[in-house]
N, C-alpha and C positions, 0 to 999 in steps of 0.2 A: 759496288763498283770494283771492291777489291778484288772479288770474287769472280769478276769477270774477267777480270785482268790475267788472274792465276784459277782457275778453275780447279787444279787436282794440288789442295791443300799439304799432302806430302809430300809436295815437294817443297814446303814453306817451314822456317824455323816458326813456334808457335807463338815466339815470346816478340818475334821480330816480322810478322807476317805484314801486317798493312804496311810499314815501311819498305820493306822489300818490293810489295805490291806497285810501291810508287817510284819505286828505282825503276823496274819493268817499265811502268809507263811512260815517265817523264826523264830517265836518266839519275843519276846519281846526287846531284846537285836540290833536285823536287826531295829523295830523302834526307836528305840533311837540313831542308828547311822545314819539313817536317816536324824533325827531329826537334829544332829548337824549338818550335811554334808547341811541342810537347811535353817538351822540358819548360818553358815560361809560362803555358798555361794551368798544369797537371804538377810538377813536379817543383814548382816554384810556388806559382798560388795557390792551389791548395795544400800544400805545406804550410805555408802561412800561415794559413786559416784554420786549418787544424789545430798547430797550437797554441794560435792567440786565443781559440776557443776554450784548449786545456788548459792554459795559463789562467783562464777568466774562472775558469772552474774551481781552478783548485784556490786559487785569492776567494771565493766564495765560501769556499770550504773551512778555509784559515781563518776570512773573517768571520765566521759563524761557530767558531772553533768546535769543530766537528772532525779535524783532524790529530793524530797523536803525536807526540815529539816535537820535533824542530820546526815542525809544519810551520808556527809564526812567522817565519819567514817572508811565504809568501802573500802577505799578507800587506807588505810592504809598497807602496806607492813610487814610483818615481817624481822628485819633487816639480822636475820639468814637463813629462810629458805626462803625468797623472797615470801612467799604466802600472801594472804590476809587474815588473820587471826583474826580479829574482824568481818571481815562479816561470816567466817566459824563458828566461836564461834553463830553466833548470830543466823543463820540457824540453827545450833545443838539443841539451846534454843526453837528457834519455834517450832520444828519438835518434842521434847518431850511437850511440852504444847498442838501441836495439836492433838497428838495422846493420850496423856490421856481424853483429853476432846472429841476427835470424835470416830467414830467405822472406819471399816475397809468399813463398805459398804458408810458408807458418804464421808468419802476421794473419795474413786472411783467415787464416781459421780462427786464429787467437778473437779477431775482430770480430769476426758472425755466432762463434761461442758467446761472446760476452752479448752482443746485440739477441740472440736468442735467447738467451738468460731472461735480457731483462724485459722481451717484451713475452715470457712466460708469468715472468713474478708481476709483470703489470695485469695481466687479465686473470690472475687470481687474486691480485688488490681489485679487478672491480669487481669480480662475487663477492668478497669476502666486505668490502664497503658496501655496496650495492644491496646485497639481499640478504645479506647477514646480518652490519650492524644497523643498516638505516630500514632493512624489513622492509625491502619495496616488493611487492605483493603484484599480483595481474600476469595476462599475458603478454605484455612488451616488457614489465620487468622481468619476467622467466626468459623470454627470448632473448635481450639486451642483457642479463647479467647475469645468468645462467647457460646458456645453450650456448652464447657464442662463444664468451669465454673461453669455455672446455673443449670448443669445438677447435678453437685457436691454440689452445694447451696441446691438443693431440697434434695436430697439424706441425705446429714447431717443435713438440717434443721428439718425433719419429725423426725431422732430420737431426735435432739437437744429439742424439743417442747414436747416431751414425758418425760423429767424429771419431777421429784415429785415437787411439788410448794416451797419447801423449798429450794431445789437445786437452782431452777431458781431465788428465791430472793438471796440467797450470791450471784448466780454466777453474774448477774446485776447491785449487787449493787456493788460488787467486779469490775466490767467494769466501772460502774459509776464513781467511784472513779478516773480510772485511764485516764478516758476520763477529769475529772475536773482537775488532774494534767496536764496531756498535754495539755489542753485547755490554764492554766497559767503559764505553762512552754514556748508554744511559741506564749503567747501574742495571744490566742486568736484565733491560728493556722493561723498566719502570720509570724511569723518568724521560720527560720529553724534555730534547733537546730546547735551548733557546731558540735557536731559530724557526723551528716548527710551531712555538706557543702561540702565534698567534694568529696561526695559520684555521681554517674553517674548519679540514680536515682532520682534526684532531681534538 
């Protein structure tokens, strides 16, 4: 619909295009309720939900101490409303520091590096669980734990390798980091953590 409204895209800001699109149609007043109807639903709720998710994580993390330093923190319960409420607070703090100091298009990268990452290192945990240590043998375990896998390796690796050099050093040394935790978190990756021990997969 936008598109018909404005059909030659250059003459549209790109960042501001369906709002403009709705000023054209309906006058200025249709953008501006837009505007909030995007900011309450986008910019409000999933913000929310973003980091009550991260706040859940990282109290996860804290309770399974799998994190290093102060991390106990969050860890902490509010005695009222049972959340964890020092790691919510403290995700709220990061999330305006990093968005004053990054743009919209460096998050994005930083996000789909990191989302790339791990749905790379997941489809080499399934060969390497799959038909390495459990030796699943036949033609749907070669297809299922071999062929797609690598197939999805290559696929996300081609775009993975196309980020701008700046992306790829955070995102690195962001990995690096977390490979040096867990490296002296389990000794060197000899010891499984507690929270893993009782897990099937290990």
């Amino acid at each position: 619909v936008a598109t018909i409204i404005q059909p030659d895209m250059s003459k549209m800001n790109p960042d501001t295009a369906f709002f403009d699109a709705a000023e054209l149609a309906a006058g200025d007043w249709f953008r501006k309720v837009l505007l909030v109807v995007n900011i309450l639903a986008v910019g409000i709720a999933n913000t929310m939900n973003a980091q009550a998710a991260t706040s859940r994580v990282l109290y996860g993390m804290s309770r399974d101490n799998v994190l290093p330093g102060v991390s106990g923190l969050f860890r902490k319960v509010h005695p009222r409303f049972q959340t964890p409420y020092i790691a919510t607070i403290a995700v709220g703090i990061f999330s305006i520091l990093v968005a004053e100091l990054s743009t919209v298009e460096d998050l994005a990268r930083l996000v789909n590096f990191g989302a790339l990452t791990s749905f790379i290192l997941l489809n080499l945990a399934v060969y390497n669980f799959f038909w390495r240590r459990e030796k699943m043998r036949g033609g749907k375990a070669l297809l299922n734990s071999v062929i797609c896998p690598f197939c999805g390796v290559l696929i996300l690796g081609y775009v993975w390798l196309s980020f701008d050099s700046m992306t790829q050093i955070v995102g690195f040394s962001w990995l690096a980091i977390g490979l040096v935790i867990g490296y002296v978190k389990s000794k060197g990756y000899k010891v499984v953590p507690e929270a893993f021990r009782k897990s099937d997969m290990v």
